[in-house]
C-alpha positions as CSV (number, residue, x, y, z in Angstrom):
1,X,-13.2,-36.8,34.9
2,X,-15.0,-38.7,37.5
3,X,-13.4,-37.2,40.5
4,X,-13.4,-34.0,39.1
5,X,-17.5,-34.5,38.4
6,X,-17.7,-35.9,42.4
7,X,-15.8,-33.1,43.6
8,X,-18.2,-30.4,42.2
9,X,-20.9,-33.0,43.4
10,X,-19.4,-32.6,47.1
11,X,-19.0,-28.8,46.8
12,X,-22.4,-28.4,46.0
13,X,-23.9,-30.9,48.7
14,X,-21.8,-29.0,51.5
15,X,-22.7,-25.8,50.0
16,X,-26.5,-26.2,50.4
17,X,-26.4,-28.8,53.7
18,X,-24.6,-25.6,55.8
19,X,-26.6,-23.5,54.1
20,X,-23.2,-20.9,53.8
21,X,-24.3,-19.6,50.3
22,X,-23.0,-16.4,48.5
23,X,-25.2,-14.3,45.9
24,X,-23.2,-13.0,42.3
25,X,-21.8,-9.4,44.0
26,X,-22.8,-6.9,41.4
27,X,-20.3,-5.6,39.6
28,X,-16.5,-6.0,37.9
29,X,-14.2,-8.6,39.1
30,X,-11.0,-10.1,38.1
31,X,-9.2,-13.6,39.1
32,X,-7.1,-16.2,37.5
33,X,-7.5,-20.1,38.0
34,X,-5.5,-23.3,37.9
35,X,-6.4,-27.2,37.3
36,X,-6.5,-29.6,34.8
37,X,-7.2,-29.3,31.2
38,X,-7.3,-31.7,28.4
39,X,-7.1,-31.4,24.7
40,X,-8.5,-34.3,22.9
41,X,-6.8,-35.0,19.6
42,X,-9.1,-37.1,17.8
43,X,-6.5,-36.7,14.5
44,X,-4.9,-40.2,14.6
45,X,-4.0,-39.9,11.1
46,X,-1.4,-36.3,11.7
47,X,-0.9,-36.8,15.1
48,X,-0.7,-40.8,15.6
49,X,-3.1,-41.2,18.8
50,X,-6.3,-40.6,19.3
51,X,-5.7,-39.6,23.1
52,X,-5.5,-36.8,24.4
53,X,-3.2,-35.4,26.6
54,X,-4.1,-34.1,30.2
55,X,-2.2,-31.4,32.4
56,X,-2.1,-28.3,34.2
57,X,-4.0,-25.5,32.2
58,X,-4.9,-22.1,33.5
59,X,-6.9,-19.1,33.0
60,X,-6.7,-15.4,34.0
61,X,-10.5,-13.6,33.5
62,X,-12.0,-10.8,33.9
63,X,-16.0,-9.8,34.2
64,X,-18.8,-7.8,35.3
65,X,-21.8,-9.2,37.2
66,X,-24.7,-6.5,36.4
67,X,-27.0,-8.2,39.0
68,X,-27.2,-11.5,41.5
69,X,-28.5,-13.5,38.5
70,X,-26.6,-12.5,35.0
71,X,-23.0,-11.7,34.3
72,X,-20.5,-11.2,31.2
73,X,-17.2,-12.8,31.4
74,X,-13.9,-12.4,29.3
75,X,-11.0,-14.7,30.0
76,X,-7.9,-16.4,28.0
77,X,-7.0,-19.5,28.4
78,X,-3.5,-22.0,27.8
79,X,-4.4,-25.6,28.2
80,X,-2.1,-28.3,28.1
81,X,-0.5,-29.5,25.0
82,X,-1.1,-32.2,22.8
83,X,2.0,-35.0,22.4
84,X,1.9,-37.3,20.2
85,X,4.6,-39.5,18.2
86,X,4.5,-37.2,14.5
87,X,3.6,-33.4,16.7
88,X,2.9,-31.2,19.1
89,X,0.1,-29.1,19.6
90,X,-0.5,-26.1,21.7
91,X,-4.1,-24.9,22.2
92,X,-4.8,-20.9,23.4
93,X,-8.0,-19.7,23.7
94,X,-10.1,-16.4,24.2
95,X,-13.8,-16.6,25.7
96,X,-16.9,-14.5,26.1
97,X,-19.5,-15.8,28.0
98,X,-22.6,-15.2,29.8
99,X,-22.6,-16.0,33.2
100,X,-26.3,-17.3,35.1
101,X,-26.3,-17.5,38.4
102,X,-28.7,-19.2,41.1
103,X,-28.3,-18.1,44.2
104,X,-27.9,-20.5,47.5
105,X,-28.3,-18.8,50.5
106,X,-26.3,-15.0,51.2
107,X,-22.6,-16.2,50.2
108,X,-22.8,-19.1,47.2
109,X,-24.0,-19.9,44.0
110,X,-24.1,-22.4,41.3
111,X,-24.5,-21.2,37.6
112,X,-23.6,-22.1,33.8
113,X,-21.8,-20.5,30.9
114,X,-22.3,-20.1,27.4
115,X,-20.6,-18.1,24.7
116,X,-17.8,-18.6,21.9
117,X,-13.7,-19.0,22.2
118,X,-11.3,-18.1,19.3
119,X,-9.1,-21.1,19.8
120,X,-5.4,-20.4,18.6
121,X,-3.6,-23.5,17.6
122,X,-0.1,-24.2,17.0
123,X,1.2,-27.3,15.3
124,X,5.0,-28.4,15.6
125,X,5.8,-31.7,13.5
126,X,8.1,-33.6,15.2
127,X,11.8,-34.1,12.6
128,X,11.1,-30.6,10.7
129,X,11.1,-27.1,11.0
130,X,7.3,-27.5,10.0
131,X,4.9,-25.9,11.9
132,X,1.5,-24.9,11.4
133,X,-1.1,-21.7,13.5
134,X,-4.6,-22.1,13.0
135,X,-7.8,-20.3,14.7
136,X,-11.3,-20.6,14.8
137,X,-14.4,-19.9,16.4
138,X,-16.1,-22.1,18.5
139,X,-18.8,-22.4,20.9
140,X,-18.4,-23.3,24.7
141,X,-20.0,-23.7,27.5
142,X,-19.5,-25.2,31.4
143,X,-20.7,-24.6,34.8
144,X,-19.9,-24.3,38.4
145,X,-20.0,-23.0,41.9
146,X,-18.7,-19.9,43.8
147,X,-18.1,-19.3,47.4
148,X,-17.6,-15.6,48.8
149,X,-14.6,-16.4,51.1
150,X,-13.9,-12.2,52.5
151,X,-16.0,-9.3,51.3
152,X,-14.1,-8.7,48.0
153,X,-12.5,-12.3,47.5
154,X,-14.6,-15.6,45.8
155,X,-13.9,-18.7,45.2
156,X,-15.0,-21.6,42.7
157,X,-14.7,-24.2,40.6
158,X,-15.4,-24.6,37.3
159,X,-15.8,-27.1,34.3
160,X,-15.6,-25.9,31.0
161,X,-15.6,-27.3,27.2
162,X,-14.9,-25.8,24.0
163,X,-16.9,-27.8,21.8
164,X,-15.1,-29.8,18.6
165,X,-15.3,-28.7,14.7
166,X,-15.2,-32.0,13.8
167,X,-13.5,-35.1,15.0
168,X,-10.8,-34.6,12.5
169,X,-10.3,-31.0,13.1
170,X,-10.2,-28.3,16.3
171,X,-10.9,-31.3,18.8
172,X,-12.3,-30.5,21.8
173,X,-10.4,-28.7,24.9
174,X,-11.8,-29.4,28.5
175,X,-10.6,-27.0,31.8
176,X,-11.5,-27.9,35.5
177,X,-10.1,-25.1,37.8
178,X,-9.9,-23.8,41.1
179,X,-10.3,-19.7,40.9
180,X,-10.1,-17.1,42.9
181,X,-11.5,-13.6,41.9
182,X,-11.5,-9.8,43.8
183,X,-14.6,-8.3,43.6
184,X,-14.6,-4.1,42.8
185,X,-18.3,-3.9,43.7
Protein backbone atom coordinates (compact mmCIF):
# COMPACT_ATOMS: atom_id res chain seq x y z
CA UNK A 1 0.00 0.00 0.00
CA UNK A 2 2.87 2.24 0.29
CA UNK A 3 3.92 2.31 -3.27
CA UNK A 4 0.60 2.52 -4.45
CA UNK A 5 0.08 5.80 -1.79
CA UNK A 6 3.70 7.25 -3.41
CA UNK A 7 2.53 6.68 -6.74
CA UNK A 8 -0.65 8.84 -6.41
CA UNK A 9 1.87 11.14 -4.43
CA UNK A 10 4.16 11.40 -7.67
CA UNK A 11 1.06 11.74 -10.06
CA UNK A 12 -0.07 14.59 -8.21
CA UNK A 13 3.35 16.37 -7.74
CA UNK A 14 4.01 16.09 -11.63
CA UNK A 15 0.57 16.98 -12.29
CA UNK A 16 0.66 20.39 -10.57
CA UNK A 17 4.78 21.14 -11.10
CA UNK A 18 3.89 21.07 -15.30
CA UNK A 19 1.04 22.66 -14.58
CA UNK A 20 -0.74 20.05 -17.56
CA UNK A 21 -4.11 19.91 -15.59
CA UNK A 22 -7.56 18.83 -17.02
CA UNK A 23 -11.07 20.15 -15.70
CA UNK A 24 -14.16 17.22 -15.08
CA UNK A 25 -15.62 17.46 -18.98
CA UNK A 26 -19.30 17.91 -18.43
CA UNK A 27 -21.17 15.27 -19.22
CA UNK A 28 -21.55 11.09 -19.57
CA UNK A 29 -18.57 8.91 -19.82
CA UNK A 30 -17.77 5.37 -19.61
CA UNK A 31 -14.30 3.43 -18.95
CA UNK A 32 -13.20 0.29 -17.24
CA UNK A 33 -9.95 -0.09 -14.95
CA UNK A 34 -7.37 -2.61 -13.80
CA UNK A 35 -4.89 -2.90 -10.60
CA UNK A 36 -4.78 -4.34 -7.42
CA UNK A 37 -7.40 -5.10 -5.03
CA UNK A 38 -7.47 -6.73 -1.73
CA UNK A 39 -10.06 -8.30 0.46
CA UNK A 40 -9.19 -8.44 3.98
CA UNK A 41 -10.69 -11.44 5.81
CA UNK A 42 -10.44 -10.61 9.35
CA UNK A 43 -12.68 -14.16 9.99
CA UNK A 44 -9.75 -16.38 11.36
CA UNK A 45 -12.17 -18.49 12.96
CA UNK A 46 -14.21 -19.73 9.32
CA UNK A 47 -11.58 -18.93 7.16
CA UNK A 48 -8.24 -19.78 9.25
CA UNK A 49 -6.10 -16.50 8.48
CA UNK A 50 -6.60 -13.30 9.23
CA UNK A 51 -4.81 -12.04 5.90
CA UNK A 52 -6.02 -11.07 3.31
CA UNK A 53 -5.43 -11.90 -0.07
CA UNK A 54 -4.16 -9.40 -2.82
CA UNK A 55 -4.50 -9.54 -6.73
CA UNK A 56 -5.61 -8.21 -9.87
CA UNK A 57 -9.28 -6.70 -9.39
CA UNK A 58 -11.10 -4.57 -11.98
CA UNK A 59 -13.90 -2.36 -12.59
CA UNK A 60 -15.98 -1.31 -15.67
CA UNK A 61 -18.08 2.30 -14.74
CA UNK A 62 -20.12 4.41 -16.03
CA UNK A 63 -21.04 8.30 -15.02
CA UNK A 64 -22.10 11.61 -15.74
CA UNK A 65 -20.19 14.73 -14.69
CA UNK A 66 -23.06 17.67 -14.60
CA UNK A 67 -20.35 20.34 -14.13
CA UNK A 68 -16.25 20.78 -13.62
CA UNK A 69 -16.80 20.26 -9.94
CA UNK A 70 -19.63 17.38 -9.16
CA UNK A 71 -20.31 14.10 -10.76
CA UNK A 72 -22.44 10.69 -10.21
CA UNK A 73 -20.71 7.56 -10.83
CA UNK A 74 -22.06 3.79 -11.23
CA UNK A 75 -19.57 1.07 -11.53
CA UNK A 76 -19.30 -2.89 -10.62
CA UNK A 77 -16.59 -4.26 -9.42
CA UNK A 78 -14.73 -8.12 -9.05
CA UNK A 79 -11.89 -8.02 -6.68
CA UNK A 80 -9.61 -10.69 -5.98
CA UNK A 81 -10.60 -13.60 -3.96
CA UNK A 82 -9.99 -14.60 -0.59
CA UNK A 83 -7.85 -18.09 0.04
CA UNK A 84 -7.58 -19.42 2.86
CA UNK A 85 -6.95 -23.15 4.32
CA UNK A 86 -11.09 -24.00 5.30
CA UNK A 87 -12.56 -21.48 1.99
CA UNK A 88 -12.76 -19.36 -0.59
CA UNK A 89 -14.34 -16.24 -1.00
CA UNK A 90 -15.27 -14.17 -3.84
CA UNK A 91 -16.20 -10.55 -3.39
CA UNK A 92 -18.54 -8.54 -6.34
CA UNK A 93 -19.56 -5.34 -5.76
CA UNK A 94 -21.96 -2.49 -7.19
CA UNK A 95 -21.29 1.34 -6.34
CA UNK A 96 -22.93 4.69 -6.56
CA UNK A 97 -20.94 7.51 -5.75
CA UNK A 98 -20.55 11.15 -5.87
CA UNK A 99 -17.77 12.28 -7.56
CA UNK A 100 -15.94 16.11 -6.33
CA UNK A 101 -13.61 17.35 -8.39
CA UNK A 102 -10.88 20.22 -7.95
CA UNK A 103 -9.64 21.31 -10.77
CA UNK A 104 -5.60 21.77 -11.61
CA UNK A 105 -5.02 23.74 -14.41
CA UNK A 106 -7.22 23.11 -18.12
CA UNK A 107 -6.54 19.16 -18.34
CA UNK A 108 -6.37 17.46 -14.60
CA UNK A 109 -7.89 17.03 -11.50
CA UNK A 110 -7.88 15.50 -8.17
CA UNK A 111 -11.18 14.59 -6.34
CA UNK A 112 -12.87 12.08 -3.77
CA UNK A 113 -15.80 9.63 -3.68
CA UNK A 114 -18.38 8.77 -1.50
CA UNK A 115 -21.45 6.68 -1.73
CA UNK A 116 -22.63 2.92 -0.91
CA UNK A 117 -21.70 -0.71 -2.72
CA UNK A 118 -24.00 -3.75 -2.48
CA UNK A 119 -21.20 -6.21 -1.83
CA UNK A 120 -22.15 -9.87 -3.23
CA UNK A 121 -20.23 -12.50 -1.50
CA UNK A 122 -19.73 -16.05 -2.25
CA UNK A 123 -18.37 -18.61 0.20
CA UNK A 124 -16.93 -22.03 -1.01
CA UNK A 125 -15.77 -24.40 1.99
CA UNK A 126 -12.95 -26.17 1.10
CA UNK A 127 -13.91 -30.54 1.35
CA UNK A 128 -17.76 -29.96 0.71
CA UNK A 129 -20.26 -29.02 -1.69
CA UNK A 130 -21.02 -26.14 1.00
CA UNK A 131 -21.27 -22.94 -0.18
CA UNK A 132 -22.72 -19.85 1.10
CA UNK A 133 -23.99 -15.98 -1.12
CA UNK A 134 -24.40 -13.21 1.11
CA UNK A 135 -24.99 -9.27 0.25
CA UNK A 136 -25.09 -6.17 2.00
CA UNK A 137 -24.90 -2.63 1.94
CA UNK A 138 -21.99 -0.74 2.73
CA UNK A 139 -20.51 2.55 2.57
CA UNK A 140 -17.33 3.51 0.44
CA UNK A 141 -15.40 5.99 -0.37
CA UNK A 142 -11.69 6.80 -2.17
CA UNK A 143 -10.03 9.34 -4.10
CA UNK A 144 -7.89 10.14 -7.05
CA UNK A 145 -6.55 11.99 -10.07
CA UNK A 146 -7.56 12.32 -13.75
CA UNK A 147 -5.52 13.39 -16.70
CA UNK A 148 -7.40 14.29 -20.10
CA UNK A 149 -4.97 12.40 -22.39
CA UNK A 150 -7.17 13.25 -26.25
CA UNK A 151 -10.32 15.32 -26.29
CA UNK A 152 -12.76 12.41 -25.45
CA UNK A 153 -10.18 10.02 -23.67
CA UNK A 154 -9.02 10.44 -19.59
CA UNK A 155 -7.01 8.81 -17.55
CA UNK A 156 -6.54 8.17 -13.72
CA UNK A 157 -5.97 6.46 -10.86
CA UNK A 158 -7.85 5.73 -8.17
CA UNK A 159 -7.97 4.19 -4.47
CA UNK A 160 -10.98 2.99 -3.22
CA UNK A 161 -12.44 1.10 0.11
CA UNK A 162 -15.53 -0.46 0.94
CA UNK A 163 -15.66 -0.04 4.45
CA UNK A 164 -16.11 -3.38 6.92
CA UNK A 165 -19.39 -4.50 8.87
CA UNK A 166 -17.57 -5.72 11.48
CA UNK A 167 -14.29 -7.44 11.83
CA UNK A 168 -16.00 -10.65 11.92
CA UNK A 169 -18.23 -10.11 9.05
CA UNK A 170 -18.13 -8.27 5.32
CA UNK A 171 -14.32 -7.33 5.85
CA UNK A 172 -13.16 -4.66 4.07
CA UNK A 173 -12.29 -4.69 0.05
CA UNK A 174 -9.55 -2.20 -1.12
CA UNK A 175 -9.11 -1.35 -5.27
CA UNK A 176 -6.07 0.77 -6.71
CA UNK A 177 -6.56 1.11 -10.57
CA UNK A 178 -5.37 2.52 -13.53
CA UNK A 179 -8.64 3.71 -15.78
CA UNK A 180 -9.28 4.94 -18.81
CA UNK A 181 -12.72 6.58 -19.71
CA UNK A 182 -14.31 8.15 -23.23
CA UNK A 183 -15.89 11.22 -22.64
CA UNK A 184 -19.61 11.81 -24.72
CA UNK A 185 -19.55 15.43 -23.75
Amino acid sequence: MKQLTKMITAILVTFAVIGIANAAKEGAYVGGGLGGSTSNAHQSNVFGSNKGNSALGGRAFAGYNFNKYVGLEGNFARYSNTNSHYAKVELDALTVVAKGYLPIGENANVYGLAGAAERFSKVSYRGSNNTAHNHNLRPTYGAGASLDVAENLTTSVEYSRIQEQSKYSSPNADMMTINLAYNFG
